[in-house]
Every structure is written in structure tokens, then in C-alpha cells.
C-alpha positions in Angstrom: 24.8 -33.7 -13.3 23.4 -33.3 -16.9 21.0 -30.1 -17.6 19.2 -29.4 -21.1 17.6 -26.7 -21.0 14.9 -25.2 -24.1 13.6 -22.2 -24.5 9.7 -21.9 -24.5 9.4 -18.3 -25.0 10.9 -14.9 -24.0 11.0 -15.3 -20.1 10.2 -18.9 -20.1 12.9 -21.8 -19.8 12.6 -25.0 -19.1 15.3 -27.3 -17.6 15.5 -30.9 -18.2 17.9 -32.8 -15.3 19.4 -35.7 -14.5 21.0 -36.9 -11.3 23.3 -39.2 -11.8 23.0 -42.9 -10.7 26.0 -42.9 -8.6 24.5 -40.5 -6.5 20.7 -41.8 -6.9 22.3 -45.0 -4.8 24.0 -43.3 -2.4 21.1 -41.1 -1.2 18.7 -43.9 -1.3 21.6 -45.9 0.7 22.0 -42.9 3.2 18.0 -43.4 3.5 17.5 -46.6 4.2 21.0 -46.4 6.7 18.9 -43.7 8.5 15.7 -45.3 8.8 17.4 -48.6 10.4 18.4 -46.7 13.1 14.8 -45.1 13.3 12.5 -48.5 13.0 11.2 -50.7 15.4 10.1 -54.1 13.8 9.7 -57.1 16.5 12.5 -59.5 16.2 15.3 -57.4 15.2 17.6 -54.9 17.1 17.5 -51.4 16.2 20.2 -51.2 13.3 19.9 -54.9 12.5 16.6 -55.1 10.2 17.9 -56.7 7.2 17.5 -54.3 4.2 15.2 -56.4 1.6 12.4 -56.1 4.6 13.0 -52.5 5.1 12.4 -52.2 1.1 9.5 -54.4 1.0 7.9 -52.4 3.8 9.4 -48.7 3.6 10.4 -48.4 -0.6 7.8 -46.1 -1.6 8.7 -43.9 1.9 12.0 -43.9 1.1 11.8 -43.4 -2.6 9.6 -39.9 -2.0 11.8 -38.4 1.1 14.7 -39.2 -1.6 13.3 -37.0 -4.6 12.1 -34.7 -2.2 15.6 -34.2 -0.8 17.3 -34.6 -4.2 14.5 -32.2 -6.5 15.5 -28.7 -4.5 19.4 -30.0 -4.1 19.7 -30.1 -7.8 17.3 -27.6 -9.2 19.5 -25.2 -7.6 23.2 -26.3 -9.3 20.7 -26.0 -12.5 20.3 -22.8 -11.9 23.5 -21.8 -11.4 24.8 -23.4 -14.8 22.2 -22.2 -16.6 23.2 -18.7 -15.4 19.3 -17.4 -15.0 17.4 -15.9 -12.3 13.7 -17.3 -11.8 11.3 -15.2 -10.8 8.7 -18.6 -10.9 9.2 -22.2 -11.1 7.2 -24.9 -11.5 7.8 -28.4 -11.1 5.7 -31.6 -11.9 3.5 -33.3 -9.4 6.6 -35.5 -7.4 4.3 -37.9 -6.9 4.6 -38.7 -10.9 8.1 -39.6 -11.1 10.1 -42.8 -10.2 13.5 -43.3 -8.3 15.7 -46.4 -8.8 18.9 -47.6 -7.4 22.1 -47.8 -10.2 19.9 -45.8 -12.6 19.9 -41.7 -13.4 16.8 -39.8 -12.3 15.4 -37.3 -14.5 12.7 -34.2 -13.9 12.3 -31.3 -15.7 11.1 -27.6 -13.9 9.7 -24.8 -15.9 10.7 -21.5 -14.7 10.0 -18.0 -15.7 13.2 -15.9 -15.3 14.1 -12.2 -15.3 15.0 -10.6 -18.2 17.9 -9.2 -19.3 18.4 -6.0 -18.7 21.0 -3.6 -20.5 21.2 -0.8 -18.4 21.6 2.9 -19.6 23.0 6.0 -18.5 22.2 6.9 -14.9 25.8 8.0 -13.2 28.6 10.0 -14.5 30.2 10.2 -16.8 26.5 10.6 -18.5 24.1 10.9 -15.5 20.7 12.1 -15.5 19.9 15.5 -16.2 17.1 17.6 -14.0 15.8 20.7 -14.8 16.1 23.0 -11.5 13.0 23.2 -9.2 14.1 27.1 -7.3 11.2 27.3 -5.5 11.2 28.5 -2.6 9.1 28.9 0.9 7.8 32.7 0.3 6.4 35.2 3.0 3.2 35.1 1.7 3.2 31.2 2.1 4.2 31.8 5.9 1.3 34.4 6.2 -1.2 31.9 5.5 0.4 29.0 7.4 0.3 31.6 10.1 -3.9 32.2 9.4 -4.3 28.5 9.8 -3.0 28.7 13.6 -5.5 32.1 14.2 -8.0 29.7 12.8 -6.9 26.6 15.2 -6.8 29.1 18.1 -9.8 31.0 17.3 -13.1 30.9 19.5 -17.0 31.6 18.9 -18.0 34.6 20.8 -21.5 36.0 21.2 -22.5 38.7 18.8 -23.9 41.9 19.7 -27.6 42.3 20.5 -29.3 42.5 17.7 -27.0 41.3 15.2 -27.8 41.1 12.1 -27.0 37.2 10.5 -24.4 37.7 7.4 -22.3 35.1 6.1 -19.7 34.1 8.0 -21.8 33.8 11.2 -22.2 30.9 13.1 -26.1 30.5 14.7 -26.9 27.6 17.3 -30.1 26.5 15.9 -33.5 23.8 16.8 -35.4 22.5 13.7 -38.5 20.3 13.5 -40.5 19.2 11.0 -44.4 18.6 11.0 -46.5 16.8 8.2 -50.3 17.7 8.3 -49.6 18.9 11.8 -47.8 16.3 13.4 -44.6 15.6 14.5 -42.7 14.2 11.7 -40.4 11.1 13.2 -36.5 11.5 12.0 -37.2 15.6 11.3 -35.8 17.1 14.6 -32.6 18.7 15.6 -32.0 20.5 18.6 -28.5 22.5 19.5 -27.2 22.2 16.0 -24.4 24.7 14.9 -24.2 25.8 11.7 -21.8 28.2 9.5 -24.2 30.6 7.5 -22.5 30.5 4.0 -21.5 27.3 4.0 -24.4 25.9 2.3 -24.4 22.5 4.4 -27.7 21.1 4.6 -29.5 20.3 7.8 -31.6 17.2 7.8 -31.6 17.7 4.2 -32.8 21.5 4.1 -31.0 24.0 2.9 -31.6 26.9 5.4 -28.6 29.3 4.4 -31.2 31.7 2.1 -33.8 31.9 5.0 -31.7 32.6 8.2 -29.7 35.7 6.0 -30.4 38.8 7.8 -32.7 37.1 10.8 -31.6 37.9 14.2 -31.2 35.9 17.7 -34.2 34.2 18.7 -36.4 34.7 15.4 -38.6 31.7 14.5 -38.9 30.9 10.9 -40.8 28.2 8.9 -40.1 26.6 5.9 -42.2 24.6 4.2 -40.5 21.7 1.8 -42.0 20.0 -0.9 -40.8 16.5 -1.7 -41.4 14.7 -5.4 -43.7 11.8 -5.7 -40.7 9.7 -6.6 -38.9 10.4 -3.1 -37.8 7.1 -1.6 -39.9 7.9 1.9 -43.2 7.2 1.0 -44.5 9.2 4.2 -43.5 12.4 2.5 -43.8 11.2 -1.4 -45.6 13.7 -2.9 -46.0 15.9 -0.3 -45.0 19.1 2.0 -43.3 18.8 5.1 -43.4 22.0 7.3 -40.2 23.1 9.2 -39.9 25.2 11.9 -36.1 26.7 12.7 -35.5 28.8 16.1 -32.7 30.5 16.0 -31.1 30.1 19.9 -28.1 32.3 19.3 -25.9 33.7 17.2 -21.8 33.7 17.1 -19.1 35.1 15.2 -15.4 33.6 15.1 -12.5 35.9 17.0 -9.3 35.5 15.9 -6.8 35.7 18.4 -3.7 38.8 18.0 -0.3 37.8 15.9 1.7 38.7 19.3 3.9 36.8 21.6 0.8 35.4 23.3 -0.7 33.6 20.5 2.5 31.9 20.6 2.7 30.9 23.7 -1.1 29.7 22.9 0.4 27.9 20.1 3.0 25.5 22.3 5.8 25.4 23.6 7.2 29.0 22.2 8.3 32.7 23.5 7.9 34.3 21.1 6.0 35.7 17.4 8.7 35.2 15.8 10.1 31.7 16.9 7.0 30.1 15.8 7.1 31.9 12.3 11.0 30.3 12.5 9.8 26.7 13.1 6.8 27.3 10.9 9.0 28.2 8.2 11.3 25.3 9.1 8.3 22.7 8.7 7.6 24.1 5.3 11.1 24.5 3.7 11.4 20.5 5.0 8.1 19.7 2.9 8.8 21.9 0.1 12.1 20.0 -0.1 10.6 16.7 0.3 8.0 17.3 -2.6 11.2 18.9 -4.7 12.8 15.5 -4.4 9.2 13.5 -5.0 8.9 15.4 -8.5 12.9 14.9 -9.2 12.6 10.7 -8.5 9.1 10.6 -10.5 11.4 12.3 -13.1 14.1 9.9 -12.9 11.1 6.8 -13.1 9.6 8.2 -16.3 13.4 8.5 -17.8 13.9 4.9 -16.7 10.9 3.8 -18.3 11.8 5.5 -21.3 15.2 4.2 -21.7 14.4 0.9 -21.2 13.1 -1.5 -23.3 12.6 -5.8 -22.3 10.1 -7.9 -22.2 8.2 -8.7 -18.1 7.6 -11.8 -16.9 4.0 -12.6 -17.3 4.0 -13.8 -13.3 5.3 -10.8 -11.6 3.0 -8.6 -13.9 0.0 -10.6 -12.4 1.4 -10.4 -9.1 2.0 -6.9 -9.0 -1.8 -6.8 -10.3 -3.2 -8.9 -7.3 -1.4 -7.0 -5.1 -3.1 -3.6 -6.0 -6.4 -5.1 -6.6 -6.4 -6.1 -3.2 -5.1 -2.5 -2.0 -7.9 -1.2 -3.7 -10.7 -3.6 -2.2 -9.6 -3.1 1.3 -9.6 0.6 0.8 -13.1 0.5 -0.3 -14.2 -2.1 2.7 -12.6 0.8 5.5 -14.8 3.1 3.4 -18.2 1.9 3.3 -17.2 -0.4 7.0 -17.9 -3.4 5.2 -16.2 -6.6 4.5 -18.3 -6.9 1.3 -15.9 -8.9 -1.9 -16.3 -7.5 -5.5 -18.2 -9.1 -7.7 -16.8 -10.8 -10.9 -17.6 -7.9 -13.4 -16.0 -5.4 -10.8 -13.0 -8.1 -10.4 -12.8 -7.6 -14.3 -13.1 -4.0 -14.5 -10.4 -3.6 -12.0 -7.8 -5.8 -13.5 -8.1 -3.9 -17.0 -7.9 -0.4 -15.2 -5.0 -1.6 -13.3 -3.1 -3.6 -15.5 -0.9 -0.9 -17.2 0.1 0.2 -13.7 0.9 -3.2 -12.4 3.1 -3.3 -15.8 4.6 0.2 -14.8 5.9 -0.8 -11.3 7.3 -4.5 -12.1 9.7 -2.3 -15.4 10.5 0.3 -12.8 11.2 -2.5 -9.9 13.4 -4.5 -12.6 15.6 -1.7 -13.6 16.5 -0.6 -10.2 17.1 -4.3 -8.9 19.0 -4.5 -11.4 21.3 -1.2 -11.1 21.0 -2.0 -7.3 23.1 -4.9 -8.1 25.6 -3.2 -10.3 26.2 -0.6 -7.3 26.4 -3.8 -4.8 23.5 -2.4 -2.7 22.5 -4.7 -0.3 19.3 -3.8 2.9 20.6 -3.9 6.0 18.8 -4.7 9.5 18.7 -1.4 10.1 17.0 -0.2 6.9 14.7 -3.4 7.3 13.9 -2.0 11.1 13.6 1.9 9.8 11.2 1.0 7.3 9.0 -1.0 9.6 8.8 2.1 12.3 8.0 4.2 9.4 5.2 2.2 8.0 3.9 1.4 11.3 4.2 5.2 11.9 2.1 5.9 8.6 -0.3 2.9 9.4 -0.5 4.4 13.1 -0.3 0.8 14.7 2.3 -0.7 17.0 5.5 -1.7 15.1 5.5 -5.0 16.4 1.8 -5.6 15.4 3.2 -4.6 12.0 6.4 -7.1 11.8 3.3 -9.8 12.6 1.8 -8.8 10.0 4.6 -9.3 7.6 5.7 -12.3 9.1 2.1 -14.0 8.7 2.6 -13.5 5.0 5.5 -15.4 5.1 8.9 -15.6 3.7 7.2 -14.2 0.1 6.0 -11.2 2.5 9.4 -10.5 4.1 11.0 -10.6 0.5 8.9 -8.2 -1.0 9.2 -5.9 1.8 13.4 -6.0 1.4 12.5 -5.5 -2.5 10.6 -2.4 -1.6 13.3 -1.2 0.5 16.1 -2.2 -2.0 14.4 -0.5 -4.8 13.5 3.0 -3.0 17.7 2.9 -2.2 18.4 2.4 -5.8 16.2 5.8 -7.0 17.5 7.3 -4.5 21.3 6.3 -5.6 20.2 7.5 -8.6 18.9 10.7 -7.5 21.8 11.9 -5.8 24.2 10.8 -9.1 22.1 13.0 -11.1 22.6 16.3 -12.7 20.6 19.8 -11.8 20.8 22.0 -14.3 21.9 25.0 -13.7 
């Protein structure tokens, strides 16, 4: 086999080869062997067709399911002795090209490869160096972590008769709204709880300044004016009168610190063996976001440190790939299955491009220093990622690994990517240096 190959730009190659004639003639030989067994033409036994009617009949047939054969066979030994890895290849339209027995055949495919990449320091005997994160999970932090269970365990409790309403109170309340004197359709709530202080709105009336200092079972009315511009036209321009009965009034209780409220709490004794597995929960996070903040420090001395030229392709993949994150996370938003428009399309890809940019020089370097370390993704880091996305995602993990597999093979490899490039940071990670 003969391969030229010419470079077209930075990550761009392409590879001129030829197969040689020898082996032209014996695959197209091979074919027409093969399709002799296959045929069935009246007046010959299966095997017996002589070959100048199989070639007036079946030549074009046999001359594609040769290329096709011979195009993948051979692109790959190109690769290999041209010593580059593609991250894109395209070939011309098969249908284009000519095979002929005794005589070489020729095609040339255009593939973008990954750059070189010189790696720097990331392991002894110069790893990278952290500045020490000492924080630590503090009794003040366990206090409040503590207040959030009284608040999950707390109940509304009747106040006092005649209570005076203060912030923090919680009134049961009807409201209905008239216009001239009638019953205004869309302007009634009945049952409604609401916390005085927390400046919520109830049908679009703000009710926290009038009910301050009322008492159980007062009656107030509010009148509301609405501008001429408002988008209802029956109130445009004019007042709508409210009327708010206050039905009751409640305060929050929050339940004793004692052995109780932990037994209230789950499956615990005691006070303090829930304040030792609260603390437990939040020395894991606070570890967990330690190590986030040490890895995004690693990525930013990565990206500093390294310096090549990305592959145009993987850039716009990486693009595609968050612009259509970001539209599905809009369509769960607003429930709708509605596609951007072309100006949003454009606005989206120059927001996101530096990003896209960001991940593929990140995702390079630690492929690449994955390789050096001989890091390879097992089944079982393939299968631990899957529960934990479909643990994330809350969805079946077998609804997940359909999902995946519906992408295709281009899904699946991404997915090991992923998982082969979070094992490289964290290789990293653990070979750096904390100060101190």
C-alpha cells in the first residue's frame, strides 16, 4: 500500500491511497467466487455460471461491495502509518470512484486529527501545587443545620384569643373582589394561607400592610386601582374592591432540642446521635466541595499550561451539545416543546462558544495524560456512572442505558470519554501537592 499524505492546515491532513492491483484482483476474485455460490440464473448450477455473464450482469454490484470492503480495510493501515489520531474523516462520495481488475485503486480521505499535545508538570517530581482549604464543619454550622430540622418538624398552632397579627404569623384568609358591585370573575380565594411578612402577593394584592395588627375574624377592604394600560381591559382604568376575612390566625411552634425531636426526626435515640450524623453529612459535603474547588484548580492550571491548537469539529461538537442542554432546559421550564429561533440559535452559539472551546482543551489534555498513566474505563466504572446519572436524573437505570444506546456507538463513546476524563483529574488530584 502506498499513502501520501499533505498537510491542509493545523489539524487537517489529508491522505492520498492506493491499493495495490494485486490485491484489487484478488478481492474482486474473492467477490465474484462468492456470488457464484449465491446466484440463481436458469440454465446453470449453482457455482457453474461462467464468469463473463456474472460480470455483464453483476460488475457494478460487485465493483461497490469491493470498495466498500476495501475503503475502511485500508483507511485504517493509513492511519496507522501515518501515526495520527482522527478526531473526523471524510471521504468522497464512493459512488465517484472506479475499481478495475490488474490496476491500483486510489481514494483520498480528509481527516481532522488531534493535536499534539506536550504535556507539563502534573506528578512528582514537579506536581501541582494547592493552597490548603482548613475549613472546617463548625458548631455554629451544626446549630443551624439543627434549626432547619425544628423548622421541618414544626407545626401551626392557634394563637391566643385576640392576638394581635405581627410578622411572622401565619393567618388563614377568604378574599374577593367586586367591580362596581359585582362579583369580579378570577378575584376569589377562599382558605388561602399566608405568612404575614413575607410580602407574597395574593391574586396580585399585596395584603401584608393591611392585615398588620388586625385580629381573628376582622373584615377588611381594600380597594385597588389598576392603570389604563393594564392588559385586562375589564379592570383598565379602573378600581376593583377587595374584601379579606381573616378566618384564623396561627403561629409556628418549634418543637424542643431533646431526645424526642429525635426520635421525631428518624430513626434515632437520641439529641446527640442525630447532631453526630448531622455533622457526618456535613463534614462529607464540605469535603466534597473542598475537592470540587481543588480539581477546578487543577482545570484552570491545565488550561494555563497548555498551549495547541483544537480541532474545529470537536469545538462545534462540544457547542451543539450544550446548545442543546440549554434548549431542553428551557422546554422543562416553560413545559413546552417550542425550538429557538434563528437569532436565539445565533446568540447562543456566540455566548457559548468560549466554553465549548474550554471543555474540548480540558478534555484533550486529560485524554491525553490518561493515556500516558495507561488508564483505561472499566465495566464497572461504565455501570457506576450509569446508576449515578440515573440516580441524578431520578429515572430507572435501564431507561437510562436506552437512552445512551439510542444515540448510538457516538453516544456510548462520549459517555466512556466522560468517564475517562473525570479519572484523569482525579489522578491528578490525588498526585498533587497541598501546601502546608
Amino acid at each position: 500500500m502506498k499513502m501520501e499524505m499533505t498537510e491542509l492546515g493545523p489539524m487537517k491532513r489529508a491522505l492520498k491511497i492506493e491499493v495495490p492491483a494485486e490485491e484489487v484482483t484478488q478481492r474482486i476474485t474473492r467477490a465474484y467466487v462468492e456470488l457464484n455460490r449465491q446466484v440463481n440464473i436458469p440454465g446453470f448450477r449453482p457455482g457453474k455460471v461462467p464468469l463473463a455473464l456474472l460480470e455483464k450482469r453483476y460488475a457494478k454490484t460487485v465493483e461497490e461491495d469491493v470498495i466498500r470492503a476495501l475503503v475502511p480495510d485500508f483507511y485504517e493501515k493509513a492511519i496507522r502509518q501515518a501515526g495520527v489520531v482522527p478526531v473526523h474523516v471524510e471521504i468522497p462520495p464512493l459512488d465517484r470512484v472506479q475499481i478495475k481488475k490488474n490496476e491500483p485503486f486510489t481514494f483520498t480521505a480528509t481527516v481532522e486529527i488531534k493535536p499534539n499535545i506536550e504535556l507539563r508538570d502534573y506528578k512528582a517530581p514537579s506536581p501541582i501545587s494547592l493552597k490548603p482549604d482548613k475549613r472546617t464543619v463548625t458548631d455554629e454550622q451544626l446549630d443551624r443545620g439543627l434549626e432547619v430540622l425544628r423548622e421541618q418538624q414544626s407545626r401551626l398552632e392557634a394563637t391566643p384569643l385576640g392576638h394581635i397579627i405581627v410578622d411572622g404569623d401565619y393567618i388563614v384568609l377568604d378574599l374577593h373582589g367586586t367591580l362596581d358591585g359585582s362579583p369580579l370573575e378570577g378575584t376569589k380565594k377562599e382558605g388561602q394561607l399566608h405568612k404575614v411578612g413575607s410580602h407574597a402577593a395574593v391574586l396580585g394584592l399585596e395584603i401584608d400592610s393591611h392585615v398588620g395588627g388586625k385580629k381573628d375574624g376582622d373584615v377588611l377592604e381594600i380597594s385597588q386601582p389598576y392603570p389604563a394600560s393594564h392588559p385586562d381591559p375589564r379592570v383598565a382604568g379602573k378600581t376593583v374592591l377587595f374584601t379579606l376575612t381573616i378566618k384564623s390566625v396561627k403561629e409556628k411552634k418549634l418543637p424542643a432540642l431533646d431526645d424526642e425531636f429525635a426520635k421525631d426526626c428518624g430513626p434515632y435515640t437520641s439529641l446527640q446521635e442525630i447532631k453526630d450524623k448531622l455533622r457526618e453529612g456535613m463534614e462529607q459535603a464540605l469535603k466534597r466541595e473542598i475537592e470540587d474547588n481543588y480539581k477546578d484548580t487543577i482545570v484552570k492550571r491545565l488550561m494555563d499550561t497548555h498551549h495547541f491548537d483544537l480541532p474545529e469539529i470537536l469545538v462545534e461538537r462540544e457547542l451543539e451539545a450544550i446548545i442543546r442542554q440549554h434548549v431542553q432546559q428551557q422546554q422543562r421550564k416553560s413545559d413546552t416543546q417550542e425550538q429557538p429561533g434563528t437569532e436565539d440559535l445565533t446568540r447562543l452559539r456566540q455566548e457559548h462558544r468560549d466554553e465549548a472551546a474550554r471543555r474540548v482543551k480540558v478534555s484533550l489534555v486529560l485524554e491525553e495524560i490518561a493515556q500516558k498513566e495507561g488508564l483505561t474505563v472499566t465495566q464497572d466504572d461504565f455501570n457506576s456512572e450509569i446508576m449515578r446519572l440515573a440516580s441524578e436524573l431520578k429515572m430507572p437505570a435501564a431507561d437510562l442505558v436506552k437512552m445512551i444506546k439510542a444515540g448510538g456507538q457516538e453516544s456510548i463513546d462520549d459517555l466512556r470519554t466522560r468517564i475517562l476524563v473525570d479519572k484523569a483529574l482525579d489522578f491528578v488530584y490525588r498526585n498533587a501537592m497541598i501546601q502546608g
